[in-house]
N, C-alpha and C positions, 0 to 999 in steps of 0.2 A: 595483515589480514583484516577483512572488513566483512563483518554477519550481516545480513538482508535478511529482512523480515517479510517476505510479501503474501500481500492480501488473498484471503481465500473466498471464494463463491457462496460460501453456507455461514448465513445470518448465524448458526448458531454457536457458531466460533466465538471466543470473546476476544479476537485479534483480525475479525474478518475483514474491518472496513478499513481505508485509509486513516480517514483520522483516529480510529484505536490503535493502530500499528503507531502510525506520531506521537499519542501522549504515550505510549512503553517505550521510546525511543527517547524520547526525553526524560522521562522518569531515569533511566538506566543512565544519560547523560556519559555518555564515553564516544568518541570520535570514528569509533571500530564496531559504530554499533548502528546503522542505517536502516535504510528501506528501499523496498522492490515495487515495483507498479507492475503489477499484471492488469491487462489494458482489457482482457478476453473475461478476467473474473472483477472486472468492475462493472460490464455490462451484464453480468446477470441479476444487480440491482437496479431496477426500471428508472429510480428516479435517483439516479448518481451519477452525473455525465461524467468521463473518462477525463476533461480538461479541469471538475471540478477536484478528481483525486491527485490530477498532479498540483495543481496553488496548493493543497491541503498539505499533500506531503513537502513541497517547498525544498529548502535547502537541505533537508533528509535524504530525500530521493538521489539513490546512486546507482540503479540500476531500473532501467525500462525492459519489460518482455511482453513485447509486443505479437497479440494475435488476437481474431475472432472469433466468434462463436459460429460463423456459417459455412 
């Protein structure tokens, strides 16, 4: 089994963006312990393009869910 951690739309989250889901994913350091892309709550940060969260999350990234906001 493999836990997904994916990104939430509200700054005020302390695991909202791409790269803070990455360094709790590394900190925890365990193979069963990755990261999700939400594609639809990356765009509701104006200056975070959706190609920049996937390079960020990298070989973390194990699951894509993919949708917009329109």
């Amino acid at each position: 089994m493999t836990i997904c951690l994916e990104n939430m739309p509200w700054n005020s989250y302390s695991i909202a963006t791409p790269y803070r889901i990455v360094e709790l994913v590394k900190e925890v350091d365990d193979e069963h312990f990755q990261c999700c892309l939400d594609t639809g709550h990356v765009a509701c940060f104006n200056n975070y393009p959706v190609g920049d969260a996937v390079r960020t999350m990298g070989k973390y990234l194990k699951v894509l869910h993919v949708h917009d906001n329109h």
